[in-house]
N, CA, C and O atoms as CSV, one atom per row, in Angstrom:
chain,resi,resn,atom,element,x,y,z
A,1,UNK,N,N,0.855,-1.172,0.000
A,1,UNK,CA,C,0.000,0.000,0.000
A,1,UNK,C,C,0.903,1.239,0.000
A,1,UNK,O,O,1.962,1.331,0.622
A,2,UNK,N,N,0.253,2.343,-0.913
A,2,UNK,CA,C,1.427,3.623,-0.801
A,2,UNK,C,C,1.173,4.507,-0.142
A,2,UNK,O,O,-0.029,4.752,-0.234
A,3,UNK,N,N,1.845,5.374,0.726
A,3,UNK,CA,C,2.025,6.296,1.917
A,3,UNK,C,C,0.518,6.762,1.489
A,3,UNK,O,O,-0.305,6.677,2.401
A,4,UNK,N,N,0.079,7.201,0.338
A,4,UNK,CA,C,-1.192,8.560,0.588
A,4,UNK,C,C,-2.351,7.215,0.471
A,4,UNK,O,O,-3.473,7.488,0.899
A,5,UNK,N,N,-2.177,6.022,0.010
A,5,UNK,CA,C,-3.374,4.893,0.294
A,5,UNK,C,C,-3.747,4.442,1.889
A,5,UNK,O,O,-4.880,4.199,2.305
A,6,UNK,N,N,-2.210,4.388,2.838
A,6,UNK,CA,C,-2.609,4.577,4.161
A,6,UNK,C,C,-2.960,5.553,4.865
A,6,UNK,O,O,-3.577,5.373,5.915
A,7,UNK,N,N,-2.571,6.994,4.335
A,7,UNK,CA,C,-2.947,7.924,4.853
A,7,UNK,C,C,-5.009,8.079,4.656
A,7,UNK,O,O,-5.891,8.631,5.313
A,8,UNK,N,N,-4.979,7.519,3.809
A,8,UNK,CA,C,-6.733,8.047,3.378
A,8,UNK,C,C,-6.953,6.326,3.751
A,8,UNK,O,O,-7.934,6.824,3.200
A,9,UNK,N,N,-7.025,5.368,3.980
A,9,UNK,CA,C,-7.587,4.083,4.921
A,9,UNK,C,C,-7.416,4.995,6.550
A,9,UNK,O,O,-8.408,4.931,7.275
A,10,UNK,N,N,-6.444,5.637,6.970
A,10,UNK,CA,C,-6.565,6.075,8.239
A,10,UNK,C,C,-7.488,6.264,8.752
A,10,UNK,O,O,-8.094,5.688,9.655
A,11,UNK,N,N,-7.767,7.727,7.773
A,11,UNK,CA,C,-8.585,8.796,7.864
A,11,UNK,C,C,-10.243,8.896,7.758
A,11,UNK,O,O,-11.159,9.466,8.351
A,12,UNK,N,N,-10.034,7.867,6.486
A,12,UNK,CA,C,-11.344,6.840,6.785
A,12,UNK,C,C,-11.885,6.387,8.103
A,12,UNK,O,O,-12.872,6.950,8.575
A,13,UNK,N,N,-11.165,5.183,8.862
A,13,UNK,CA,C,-11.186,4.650,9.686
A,13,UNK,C,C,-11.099,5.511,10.991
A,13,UNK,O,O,-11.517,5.099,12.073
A,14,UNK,N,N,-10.491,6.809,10.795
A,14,UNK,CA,C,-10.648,7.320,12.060
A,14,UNK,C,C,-11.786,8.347,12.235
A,14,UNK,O,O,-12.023,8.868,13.325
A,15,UNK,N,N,-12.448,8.600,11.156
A,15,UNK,CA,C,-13.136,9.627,10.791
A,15,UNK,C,C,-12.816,10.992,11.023
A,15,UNK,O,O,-13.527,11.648,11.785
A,16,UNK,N,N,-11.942,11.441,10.522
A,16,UNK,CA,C,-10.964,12.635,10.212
A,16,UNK,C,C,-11.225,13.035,8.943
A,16,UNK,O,O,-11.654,14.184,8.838
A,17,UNK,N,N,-11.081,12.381,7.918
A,17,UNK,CA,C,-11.919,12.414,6.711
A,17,UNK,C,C,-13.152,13.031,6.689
A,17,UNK,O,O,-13.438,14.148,6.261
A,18,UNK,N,N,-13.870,12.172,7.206
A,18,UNK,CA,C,-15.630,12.780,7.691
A,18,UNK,C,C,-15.748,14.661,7.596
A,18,UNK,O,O,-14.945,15.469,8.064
A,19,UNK,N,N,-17.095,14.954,6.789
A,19,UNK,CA,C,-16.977,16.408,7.434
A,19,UNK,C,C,-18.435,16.674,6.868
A,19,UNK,O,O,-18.887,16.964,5.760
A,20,UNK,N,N,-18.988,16.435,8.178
A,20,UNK,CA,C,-20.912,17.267,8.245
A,20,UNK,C,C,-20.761,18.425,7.088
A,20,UNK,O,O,-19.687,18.670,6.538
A,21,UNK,N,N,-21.998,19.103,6.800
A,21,UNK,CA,C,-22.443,20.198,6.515
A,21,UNK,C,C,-22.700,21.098,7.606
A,21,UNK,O,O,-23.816,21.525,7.309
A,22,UNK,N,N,-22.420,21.566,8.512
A,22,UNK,CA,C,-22.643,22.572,9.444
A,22,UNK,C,C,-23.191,24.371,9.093
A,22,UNK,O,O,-23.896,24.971,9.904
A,23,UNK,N,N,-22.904,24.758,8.297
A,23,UNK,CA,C,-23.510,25.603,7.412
A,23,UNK,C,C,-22.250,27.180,7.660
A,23,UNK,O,O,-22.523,28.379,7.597
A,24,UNK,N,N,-20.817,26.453,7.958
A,24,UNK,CA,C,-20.162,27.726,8.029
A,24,UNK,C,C,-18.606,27.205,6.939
A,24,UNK,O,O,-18.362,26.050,6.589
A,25,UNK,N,N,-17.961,28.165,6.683
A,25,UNK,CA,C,-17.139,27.868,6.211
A,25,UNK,C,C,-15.868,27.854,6.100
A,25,UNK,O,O,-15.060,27.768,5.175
A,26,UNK,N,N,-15.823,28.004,7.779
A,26,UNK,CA,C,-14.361,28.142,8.384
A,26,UNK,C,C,-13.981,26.245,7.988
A,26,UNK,O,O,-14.947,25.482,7.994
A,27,UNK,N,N,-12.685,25.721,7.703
A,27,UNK,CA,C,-12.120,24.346,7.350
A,27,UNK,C,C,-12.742,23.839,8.839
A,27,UNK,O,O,-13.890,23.420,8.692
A,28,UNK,N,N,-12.472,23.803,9.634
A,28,UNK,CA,C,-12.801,23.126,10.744
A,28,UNK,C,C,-14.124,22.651,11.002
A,28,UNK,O,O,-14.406,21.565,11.507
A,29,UNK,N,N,-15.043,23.684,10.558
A,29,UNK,CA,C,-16.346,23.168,11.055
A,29,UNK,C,C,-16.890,21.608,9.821
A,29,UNK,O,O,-16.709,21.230,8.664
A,30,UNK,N,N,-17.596,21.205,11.050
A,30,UNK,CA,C,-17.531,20.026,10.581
A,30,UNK,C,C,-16.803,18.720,10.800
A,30,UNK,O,O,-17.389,17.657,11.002
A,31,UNK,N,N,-15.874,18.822,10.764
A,31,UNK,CA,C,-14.713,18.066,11.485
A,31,UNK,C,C,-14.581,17.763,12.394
A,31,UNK,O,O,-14.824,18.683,13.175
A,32,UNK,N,N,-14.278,16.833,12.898
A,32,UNK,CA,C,-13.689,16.325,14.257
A,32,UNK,C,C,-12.697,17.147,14.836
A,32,UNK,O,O,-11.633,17.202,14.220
A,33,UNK,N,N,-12.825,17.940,16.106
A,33,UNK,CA,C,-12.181,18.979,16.335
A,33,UNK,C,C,-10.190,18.059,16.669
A,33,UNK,O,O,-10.188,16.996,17.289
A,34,UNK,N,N,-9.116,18.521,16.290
A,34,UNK,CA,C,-8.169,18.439,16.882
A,34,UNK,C,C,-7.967,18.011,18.458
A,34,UNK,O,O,-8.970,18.250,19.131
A,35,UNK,N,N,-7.346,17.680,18.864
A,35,UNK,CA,C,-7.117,16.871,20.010
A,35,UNK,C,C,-5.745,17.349,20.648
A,35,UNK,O,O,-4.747,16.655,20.846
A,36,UNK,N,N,-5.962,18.955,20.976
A,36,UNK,CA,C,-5.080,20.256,21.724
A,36,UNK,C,C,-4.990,19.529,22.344
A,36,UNK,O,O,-5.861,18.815,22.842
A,37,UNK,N,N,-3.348,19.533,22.530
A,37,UNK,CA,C,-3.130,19.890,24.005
A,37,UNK,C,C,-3.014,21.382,24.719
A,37,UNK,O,O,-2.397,22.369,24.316
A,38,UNK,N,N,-3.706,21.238,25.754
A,38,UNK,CA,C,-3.834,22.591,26.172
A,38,UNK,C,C,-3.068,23.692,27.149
A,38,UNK,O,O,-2.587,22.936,27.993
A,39,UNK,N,N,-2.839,24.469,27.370
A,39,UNK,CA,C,-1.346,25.212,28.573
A,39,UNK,C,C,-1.969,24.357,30.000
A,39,UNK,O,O,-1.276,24.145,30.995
A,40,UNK,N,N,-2.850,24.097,29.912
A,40,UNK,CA,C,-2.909,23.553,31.588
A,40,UNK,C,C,-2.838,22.239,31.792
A,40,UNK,O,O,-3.416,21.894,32.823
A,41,UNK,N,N,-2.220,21.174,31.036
A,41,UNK,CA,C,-2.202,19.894,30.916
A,41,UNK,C,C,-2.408,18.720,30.667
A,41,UNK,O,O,-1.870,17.646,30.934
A,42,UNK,N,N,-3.708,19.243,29.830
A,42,UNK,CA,C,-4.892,18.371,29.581
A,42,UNK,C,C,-5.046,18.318,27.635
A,42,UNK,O,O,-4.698,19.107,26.757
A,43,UNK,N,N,-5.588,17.261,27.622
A,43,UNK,CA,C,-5.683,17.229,26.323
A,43,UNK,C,C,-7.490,17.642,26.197
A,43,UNK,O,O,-8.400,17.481,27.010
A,44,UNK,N,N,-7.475,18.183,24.900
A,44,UNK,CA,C,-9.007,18.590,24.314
A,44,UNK,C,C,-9.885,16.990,24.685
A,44,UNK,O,O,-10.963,16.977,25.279
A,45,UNK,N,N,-9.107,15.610,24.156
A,45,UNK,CA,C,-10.589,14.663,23.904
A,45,UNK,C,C,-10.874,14.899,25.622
A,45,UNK,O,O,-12.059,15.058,25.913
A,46,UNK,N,N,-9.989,14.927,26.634
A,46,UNK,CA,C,-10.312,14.508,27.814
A,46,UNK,C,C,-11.587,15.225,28.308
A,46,UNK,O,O,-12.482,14.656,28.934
A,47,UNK,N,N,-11.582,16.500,27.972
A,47,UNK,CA,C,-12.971,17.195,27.885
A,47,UNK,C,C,-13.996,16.861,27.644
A,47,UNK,O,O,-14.967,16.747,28.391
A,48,UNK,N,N,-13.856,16.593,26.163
A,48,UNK,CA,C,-15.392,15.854,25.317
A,48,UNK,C,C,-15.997,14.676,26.166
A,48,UNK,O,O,-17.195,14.399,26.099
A,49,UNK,N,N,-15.128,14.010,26.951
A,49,UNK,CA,C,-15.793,12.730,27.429
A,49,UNK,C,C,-16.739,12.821,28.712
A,49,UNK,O,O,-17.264,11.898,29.336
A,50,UNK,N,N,-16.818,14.423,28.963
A,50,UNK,CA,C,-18.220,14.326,29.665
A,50,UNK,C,C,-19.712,14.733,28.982
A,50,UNK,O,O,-20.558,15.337,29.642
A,51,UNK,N,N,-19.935,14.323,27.558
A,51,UNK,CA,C,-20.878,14.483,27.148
A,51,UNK,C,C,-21.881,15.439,26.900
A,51,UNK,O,O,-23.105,15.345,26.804
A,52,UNK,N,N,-20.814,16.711,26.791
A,52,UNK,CA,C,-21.247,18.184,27.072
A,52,UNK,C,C,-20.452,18.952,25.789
A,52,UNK,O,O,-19.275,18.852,25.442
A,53,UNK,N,N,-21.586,19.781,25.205
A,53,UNK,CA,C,-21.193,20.230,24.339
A,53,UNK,C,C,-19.792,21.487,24.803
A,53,UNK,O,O,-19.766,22.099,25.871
A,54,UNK,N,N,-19.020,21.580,23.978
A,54,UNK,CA,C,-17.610,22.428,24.485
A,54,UNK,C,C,-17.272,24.139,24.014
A,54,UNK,O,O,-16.904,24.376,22.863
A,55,UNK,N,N,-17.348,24.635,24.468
A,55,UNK,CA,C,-17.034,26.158,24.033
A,55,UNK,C,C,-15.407,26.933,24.403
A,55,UNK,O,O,-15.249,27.773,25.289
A,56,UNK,N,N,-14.465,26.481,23.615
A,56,UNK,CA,C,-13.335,26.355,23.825
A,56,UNK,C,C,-12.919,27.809,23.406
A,56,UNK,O,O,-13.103,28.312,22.297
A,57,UNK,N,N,-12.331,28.386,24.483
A,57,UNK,CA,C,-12.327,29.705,24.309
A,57,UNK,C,C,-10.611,30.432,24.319
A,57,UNK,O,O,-10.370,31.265,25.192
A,58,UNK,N,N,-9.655,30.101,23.448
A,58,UNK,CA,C,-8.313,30.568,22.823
A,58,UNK,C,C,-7.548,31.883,23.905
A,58,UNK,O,O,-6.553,31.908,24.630
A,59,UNK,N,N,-8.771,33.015,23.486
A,59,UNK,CA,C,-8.231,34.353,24.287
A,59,UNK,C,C,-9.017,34.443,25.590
A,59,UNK,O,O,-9.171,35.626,25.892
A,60,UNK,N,N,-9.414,33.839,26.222
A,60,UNK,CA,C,-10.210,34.001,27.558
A,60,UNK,C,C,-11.049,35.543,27.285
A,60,UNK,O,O,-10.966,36.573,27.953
A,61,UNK,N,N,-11.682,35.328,26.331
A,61,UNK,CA,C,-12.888,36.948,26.602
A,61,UNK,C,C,-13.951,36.595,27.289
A,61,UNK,O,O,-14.469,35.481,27.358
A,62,UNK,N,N,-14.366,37.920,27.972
A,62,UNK,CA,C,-14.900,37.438,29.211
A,62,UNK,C,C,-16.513,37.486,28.269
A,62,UNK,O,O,-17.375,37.172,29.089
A,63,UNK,N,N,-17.036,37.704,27.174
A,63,UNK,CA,C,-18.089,37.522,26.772
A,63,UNK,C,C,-18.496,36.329,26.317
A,63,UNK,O,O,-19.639,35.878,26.246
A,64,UNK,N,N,-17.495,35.867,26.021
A,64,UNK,CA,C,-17.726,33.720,25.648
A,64,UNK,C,C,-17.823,33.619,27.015
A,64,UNK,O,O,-18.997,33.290,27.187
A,65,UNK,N,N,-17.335,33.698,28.011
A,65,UNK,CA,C,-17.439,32.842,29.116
A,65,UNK,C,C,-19.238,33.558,29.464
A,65,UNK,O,O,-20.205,32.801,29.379
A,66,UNK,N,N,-19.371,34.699,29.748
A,66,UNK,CA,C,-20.763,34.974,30.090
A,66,UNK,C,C,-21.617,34.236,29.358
A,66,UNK,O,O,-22.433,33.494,29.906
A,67,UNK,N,N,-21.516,34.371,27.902
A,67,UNK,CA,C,-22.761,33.496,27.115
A,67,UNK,C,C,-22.896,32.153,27.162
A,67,UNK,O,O,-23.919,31.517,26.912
A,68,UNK,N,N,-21.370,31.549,27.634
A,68,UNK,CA,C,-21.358,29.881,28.438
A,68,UNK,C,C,-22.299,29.679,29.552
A,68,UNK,O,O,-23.266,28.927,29.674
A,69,UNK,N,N,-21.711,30.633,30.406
A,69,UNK,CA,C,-22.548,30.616,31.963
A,69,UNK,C,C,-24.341,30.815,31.057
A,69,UNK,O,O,-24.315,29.834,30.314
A,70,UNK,N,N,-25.205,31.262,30.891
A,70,UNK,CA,C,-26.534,30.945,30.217
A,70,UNK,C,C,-26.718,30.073,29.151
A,70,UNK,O,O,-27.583,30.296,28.304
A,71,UNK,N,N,-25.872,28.943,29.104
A,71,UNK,CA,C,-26.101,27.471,28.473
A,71,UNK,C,C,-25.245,26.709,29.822
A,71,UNK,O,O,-24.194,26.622,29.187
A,72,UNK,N,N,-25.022,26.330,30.662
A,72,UNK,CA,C,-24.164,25.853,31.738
A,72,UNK,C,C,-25.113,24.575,31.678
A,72,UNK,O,O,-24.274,23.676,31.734
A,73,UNK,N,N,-26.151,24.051,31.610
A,73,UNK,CA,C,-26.372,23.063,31.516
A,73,UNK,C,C,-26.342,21.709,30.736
A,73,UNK,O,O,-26.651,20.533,30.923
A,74,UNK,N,N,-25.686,22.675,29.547
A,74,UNK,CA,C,-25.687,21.943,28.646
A,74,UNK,C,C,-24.070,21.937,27.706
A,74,UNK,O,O,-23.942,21.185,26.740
A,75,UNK,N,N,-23.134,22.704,28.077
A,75,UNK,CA,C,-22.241,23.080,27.550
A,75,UNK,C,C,-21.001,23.639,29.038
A,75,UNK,O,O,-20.950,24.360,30.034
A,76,UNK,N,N,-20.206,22.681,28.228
A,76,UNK,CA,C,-18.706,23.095,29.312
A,76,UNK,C,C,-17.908,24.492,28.570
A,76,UNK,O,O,-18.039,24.694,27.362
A,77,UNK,N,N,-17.285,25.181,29.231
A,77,UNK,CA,C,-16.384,25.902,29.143
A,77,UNK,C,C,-15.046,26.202,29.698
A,77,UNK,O,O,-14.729,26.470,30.857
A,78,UNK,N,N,-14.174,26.078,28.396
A,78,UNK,CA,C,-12.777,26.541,28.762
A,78,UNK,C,C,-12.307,27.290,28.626
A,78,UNK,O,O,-12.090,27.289,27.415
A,79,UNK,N,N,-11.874,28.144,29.047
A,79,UNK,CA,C,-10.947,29.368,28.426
A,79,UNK,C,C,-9.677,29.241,28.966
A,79,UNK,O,O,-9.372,29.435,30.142
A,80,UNK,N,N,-8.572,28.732,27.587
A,80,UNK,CA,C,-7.510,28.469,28.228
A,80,UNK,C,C,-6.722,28.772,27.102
A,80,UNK,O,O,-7.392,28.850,26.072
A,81,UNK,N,N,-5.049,29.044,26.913
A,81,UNK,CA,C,-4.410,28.985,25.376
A,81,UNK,C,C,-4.108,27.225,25.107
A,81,UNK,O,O,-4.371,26.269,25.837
A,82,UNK,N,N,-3.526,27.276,23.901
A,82,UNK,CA,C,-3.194,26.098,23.481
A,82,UNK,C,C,-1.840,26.000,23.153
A,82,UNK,O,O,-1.431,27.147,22.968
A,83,UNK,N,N,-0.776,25.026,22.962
A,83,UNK,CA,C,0.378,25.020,22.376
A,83,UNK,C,C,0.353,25.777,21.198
A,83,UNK,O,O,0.790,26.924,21.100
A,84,UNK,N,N,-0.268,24.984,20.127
A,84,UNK,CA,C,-0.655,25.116,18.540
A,84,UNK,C,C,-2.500,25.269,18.563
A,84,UNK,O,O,-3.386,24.422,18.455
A,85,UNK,N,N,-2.523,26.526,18.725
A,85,UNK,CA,C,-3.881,26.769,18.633
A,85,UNK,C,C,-4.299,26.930,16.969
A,85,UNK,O,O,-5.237,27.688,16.721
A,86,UNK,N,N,-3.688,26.302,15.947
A,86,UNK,CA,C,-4.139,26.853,14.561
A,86,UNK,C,C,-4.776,28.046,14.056
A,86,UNK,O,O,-5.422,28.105,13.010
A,87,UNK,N,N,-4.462,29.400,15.204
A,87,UNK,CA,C,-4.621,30.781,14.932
A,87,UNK,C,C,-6.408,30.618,15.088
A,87,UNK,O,O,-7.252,31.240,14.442
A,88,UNK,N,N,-6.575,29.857,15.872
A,88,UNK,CA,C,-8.225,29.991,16.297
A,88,UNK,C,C,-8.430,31.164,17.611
A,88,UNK,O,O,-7.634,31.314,18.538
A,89,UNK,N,N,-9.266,31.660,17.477
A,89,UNK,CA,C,-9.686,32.296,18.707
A,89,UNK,C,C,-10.539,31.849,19.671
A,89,UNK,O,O,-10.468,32.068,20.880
A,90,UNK,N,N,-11.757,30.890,18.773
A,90,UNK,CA,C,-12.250,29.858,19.981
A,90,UNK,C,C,-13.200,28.884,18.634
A,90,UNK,O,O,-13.384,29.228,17.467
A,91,UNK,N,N,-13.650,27.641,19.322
A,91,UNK,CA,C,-14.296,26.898,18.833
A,91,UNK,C,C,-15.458,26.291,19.249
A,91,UNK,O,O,-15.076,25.833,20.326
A,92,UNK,N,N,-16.307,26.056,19.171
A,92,UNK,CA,C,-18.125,25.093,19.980
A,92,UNK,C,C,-17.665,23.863,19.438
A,92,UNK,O,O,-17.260,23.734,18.283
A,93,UNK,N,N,-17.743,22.861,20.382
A,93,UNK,CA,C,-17.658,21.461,19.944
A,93,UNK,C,C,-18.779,20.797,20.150
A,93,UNK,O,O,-19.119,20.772,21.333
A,94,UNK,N,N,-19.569,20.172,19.300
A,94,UNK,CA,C,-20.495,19.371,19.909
A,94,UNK,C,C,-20.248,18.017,20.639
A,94,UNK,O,O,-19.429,17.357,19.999
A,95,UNK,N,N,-20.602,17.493,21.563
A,95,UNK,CA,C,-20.793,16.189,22.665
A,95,UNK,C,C,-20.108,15.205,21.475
A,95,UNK,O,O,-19.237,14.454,21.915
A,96,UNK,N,N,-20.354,15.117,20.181
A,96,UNK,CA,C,-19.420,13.387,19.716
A,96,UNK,C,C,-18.083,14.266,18.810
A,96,UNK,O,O,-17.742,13.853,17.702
A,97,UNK,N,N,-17.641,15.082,19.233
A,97,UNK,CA,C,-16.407,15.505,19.266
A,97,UNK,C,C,-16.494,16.535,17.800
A,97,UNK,O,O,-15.358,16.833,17.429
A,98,UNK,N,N,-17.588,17.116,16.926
A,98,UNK,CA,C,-17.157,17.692,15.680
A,98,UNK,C,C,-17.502,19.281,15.942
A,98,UNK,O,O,-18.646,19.631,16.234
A,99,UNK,N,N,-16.862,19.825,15.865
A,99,UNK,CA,C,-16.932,21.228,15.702
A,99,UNK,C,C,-17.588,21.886,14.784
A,99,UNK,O,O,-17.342,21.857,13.578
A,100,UNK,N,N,-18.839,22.783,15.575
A,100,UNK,CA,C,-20.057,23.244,14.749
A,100,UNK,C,C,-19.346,24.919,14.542
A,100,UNK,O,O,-19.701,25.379,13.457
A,101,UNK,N,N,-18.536,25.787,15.262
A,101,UNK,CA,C,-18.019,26.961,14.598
A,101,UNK,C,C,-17.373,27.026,15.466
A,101,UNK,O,O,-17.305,26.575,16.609
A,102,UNK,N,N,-16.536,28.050,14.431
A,102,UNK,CA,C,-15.289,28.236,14.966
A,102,UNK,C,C,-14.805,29.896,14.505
A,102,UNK,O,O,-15.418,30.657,13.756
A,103,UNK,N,N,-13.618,30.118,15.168
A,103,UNK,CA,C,-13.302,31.743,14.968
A,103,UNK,C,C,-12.187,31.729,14.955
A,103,UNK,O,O,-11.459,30.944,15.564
A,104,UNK,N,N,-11.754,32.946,13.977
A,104,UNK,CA,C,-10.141,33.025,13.955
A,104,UNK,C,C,-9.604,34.610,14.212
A,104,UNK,O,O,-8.488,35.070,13.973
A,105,UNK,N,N,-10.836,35.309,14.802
A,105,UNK,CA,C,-10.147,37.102,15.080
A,105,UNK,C,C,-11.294,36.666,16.270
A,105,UNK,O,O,-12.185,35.818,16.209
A,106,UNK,N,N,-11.011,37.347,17.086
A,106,UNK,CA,C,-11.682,37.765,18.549
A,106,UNK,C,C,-13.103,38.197,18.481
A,106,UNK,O,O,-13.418,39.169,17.794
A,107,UNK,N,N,-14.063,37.447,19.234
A,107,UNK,CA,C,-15.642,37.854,18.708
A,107,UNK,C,C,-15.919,38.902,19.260
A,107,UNK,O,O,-15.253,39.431,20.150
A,108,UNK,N,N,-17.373,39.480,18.580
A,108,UNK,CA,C,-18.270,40.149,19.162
A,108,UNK,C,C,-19.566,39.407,20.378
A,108,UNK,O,O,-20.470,39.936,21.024
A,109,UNK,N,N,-19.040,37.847,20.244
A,109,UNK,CA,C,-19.737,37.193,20.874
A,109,UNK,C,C,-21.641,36.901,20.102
A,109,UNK,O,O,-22.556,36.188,20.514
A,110,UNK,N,N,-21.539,37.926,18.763
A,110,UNK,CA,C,-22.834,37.253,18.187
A,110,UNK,C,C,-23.051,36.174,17.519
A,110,UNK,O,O,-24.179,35.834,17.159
A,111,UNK,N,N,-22.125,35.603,17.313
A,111,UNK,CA,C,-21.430,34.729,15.565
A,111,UNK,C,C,-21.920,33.514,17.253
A,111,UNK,O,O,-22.909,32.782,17.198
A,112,UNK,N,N,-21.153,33.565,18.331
A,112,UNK,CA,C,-21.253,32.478,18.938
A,112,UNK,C,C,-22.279,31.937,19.403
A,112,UNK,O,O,-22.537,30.734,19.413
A,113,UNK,N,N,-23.265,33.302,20.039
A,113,UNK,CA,C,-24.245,33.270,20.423
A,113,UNK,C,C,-25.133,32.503,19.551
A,113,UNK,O,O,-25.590,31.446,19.986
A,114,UNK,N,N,-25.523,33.018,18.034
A,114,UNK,CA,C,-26.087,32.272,16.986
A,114,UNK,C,C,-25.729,30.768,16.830
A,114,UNK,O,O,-26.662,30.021,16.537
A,115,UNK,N,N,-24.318,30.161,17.013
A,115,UNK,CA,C,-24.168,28.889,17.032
A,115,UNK,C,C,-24.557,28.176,18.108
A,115,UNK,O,O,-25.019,27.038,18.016
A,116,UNK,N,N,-24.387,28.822,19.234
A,116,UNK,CA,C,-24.940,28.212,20.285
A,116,UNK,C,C,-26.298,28.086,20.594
A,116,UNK,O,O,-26.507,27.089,21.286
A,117,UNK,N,N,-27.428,28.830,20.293
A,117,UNK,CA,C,-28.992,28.549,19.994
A,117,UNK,C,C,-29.332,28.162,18.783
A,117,UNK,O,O,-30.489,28.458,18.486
A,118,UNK,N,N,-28.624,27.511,17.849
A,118,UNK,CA,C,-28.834,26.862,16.638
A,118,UNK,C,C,-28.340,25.282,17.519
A,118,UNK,O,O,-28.945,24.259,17.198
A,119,UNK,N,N,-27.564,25.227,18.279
A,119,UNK,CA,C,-26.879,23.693,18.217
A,119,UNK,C,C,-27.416,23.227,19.719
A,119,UNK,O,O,-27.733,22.085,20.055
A,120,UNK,N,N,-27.430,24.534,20.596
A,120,UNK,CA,C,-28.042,23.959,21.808
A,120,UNK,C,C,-29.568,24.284,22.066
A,120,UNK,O,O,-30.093,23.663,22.990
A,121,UNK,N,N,-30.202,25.023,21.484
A,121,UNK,CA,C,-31.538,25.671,21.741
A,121,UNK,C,C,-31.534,27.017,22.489
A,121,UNK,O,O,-30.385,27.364,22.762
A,122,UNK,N,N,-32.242,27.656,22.794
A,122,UNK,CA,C,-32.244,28.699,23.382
A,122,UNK,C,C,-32.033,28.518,25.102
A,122,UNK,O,O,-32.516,27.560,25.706
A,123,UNK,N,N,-31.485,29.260,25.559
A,123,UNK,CA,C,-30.806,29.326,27.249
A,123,UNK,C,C,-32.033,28.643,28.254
A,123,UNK,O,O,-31.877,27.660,28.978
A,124,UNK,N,N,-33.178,29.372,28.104
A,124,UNK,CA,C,-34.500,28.801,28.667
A,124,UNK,C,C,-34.821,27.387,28.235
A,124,UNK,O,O,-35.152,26.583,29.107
A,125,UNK,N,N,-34.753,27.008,26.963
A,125,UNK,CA,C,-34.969,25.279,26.125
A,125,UNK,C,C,-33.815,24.474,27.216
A,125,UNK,O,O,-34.250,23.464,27.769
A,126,UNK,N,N,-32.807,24.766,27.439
A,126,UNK,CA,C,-31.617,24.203,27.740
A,126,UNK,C,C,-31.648,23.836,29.130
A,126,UNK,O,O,-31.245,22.785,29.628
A,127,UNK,N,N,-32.351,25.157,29.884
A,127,UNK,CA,C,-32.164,24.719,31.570
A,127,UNK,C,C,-33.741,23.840,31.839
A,127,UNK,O,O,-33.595,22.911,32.634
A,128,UNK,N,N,-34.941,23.973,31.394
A,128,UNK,CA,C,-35.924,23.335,30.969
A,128,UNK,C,C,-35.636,22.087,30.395
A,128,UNK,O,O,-35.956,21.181,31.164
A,129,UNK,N,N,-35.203,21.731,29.445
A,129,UNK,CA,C,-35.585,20.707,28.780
A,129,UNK,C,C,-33.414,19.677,28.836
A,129,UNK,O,O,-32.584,19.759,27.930
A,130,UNK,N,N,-33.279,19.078,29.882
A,130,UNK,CA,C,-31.657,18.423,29.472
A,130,UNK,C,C,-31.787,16.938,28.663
A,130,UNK,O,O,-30.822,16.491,28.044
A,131,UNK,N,N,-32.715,16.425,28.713
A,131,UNK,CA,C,-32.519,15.510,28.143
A,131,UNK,C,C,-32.428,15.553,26.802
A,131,UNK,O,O,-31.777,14.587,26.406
A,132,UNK,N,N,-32.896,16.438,25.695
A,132,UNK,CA,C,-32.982,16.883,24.081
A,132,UNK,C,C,-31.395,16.949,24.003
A,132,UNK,O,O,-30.497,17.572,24.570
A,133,UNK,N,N,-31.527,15.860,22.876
A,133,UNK,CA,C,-30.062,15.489,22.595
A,133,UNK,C,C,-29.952,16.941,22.000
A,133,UNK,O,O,-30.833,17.798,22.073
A,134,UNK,N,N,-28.371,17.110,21.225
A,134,UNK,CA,C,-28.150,18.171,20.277
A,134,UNK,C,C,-28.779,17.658,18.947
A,134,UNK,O,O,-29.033,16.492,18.646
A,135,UNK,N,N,-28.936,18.588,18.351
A,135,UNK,CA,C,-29.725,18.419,16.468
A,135,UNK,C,C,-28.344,18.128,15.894
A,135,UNK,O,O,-27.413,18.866,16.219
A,136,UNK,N,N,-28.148,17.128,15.083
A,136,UNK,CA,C,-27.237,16.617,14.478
A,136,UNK,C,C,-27.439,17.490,12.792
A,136,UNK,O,O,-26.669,17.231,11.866
């Protein structure tokens, strides 16, 4: 088999390849988010494995973290840097690890807000209703 035939059986198999329609058009969305390691010791999957959608926040602005805190039931938040942050400023991960948006200049916090009541429901749906999976 030749180097780019194992590289794409991998990718296949790992689903890295894979990439939803999410409806934005930053490369990432869609994708299985990267697997940071992060400045505080931890790797990104170790996160995902509590079944909570992720709002991974690059520059610690304190307006991602506020609009986290009114989804808290349904969504973890980090605000931390990364080694190799791929010049992201922050990313939403959904619960089976693929990244629904992402940012690469510092928000206004609307772009997030919009992804986050598109993927989690609205703040009231969220503390009301936990069992509603995410909309795939």
């Amino acid at each position: 088999m030749t180097r780019d035939g194992a590289t794409y059986m991998a990718e296949r198999l790992w689903g890295s390849a894979v990439r939803h329609n999410a409806g934005d058009d930053h490369p990432l969305v869609g994708r299985s988010a990267p697997d940071f390691r992060l400045n505080n010791g931890t790797r990104l999957n170790e996160h995902l494995r509590r079944e909570q959608a992720l709002l991974l926040d690059f520059g610690g602005g304190s307006c991602l973290h506020e609009l986290a805190v009114r989804y808290q039931a349904r969504l973890s938040y980090i605000g931390v840097d990364v080694n190799d942050g791929l010049r992201l400023c922050a990313l939403l991960i959904r619960p089976d690890g693929f990244v629904v948006w992402a940012s690469d200049q510092p928000s206004d916090c609307s772009e997030a807000e919009q992804a986050l009541s598109q993927w989690l429901l609205s703040p009231s749906h969220a503390k009301a209703d936990l069992k509603t999976p995410c909309p795939l």
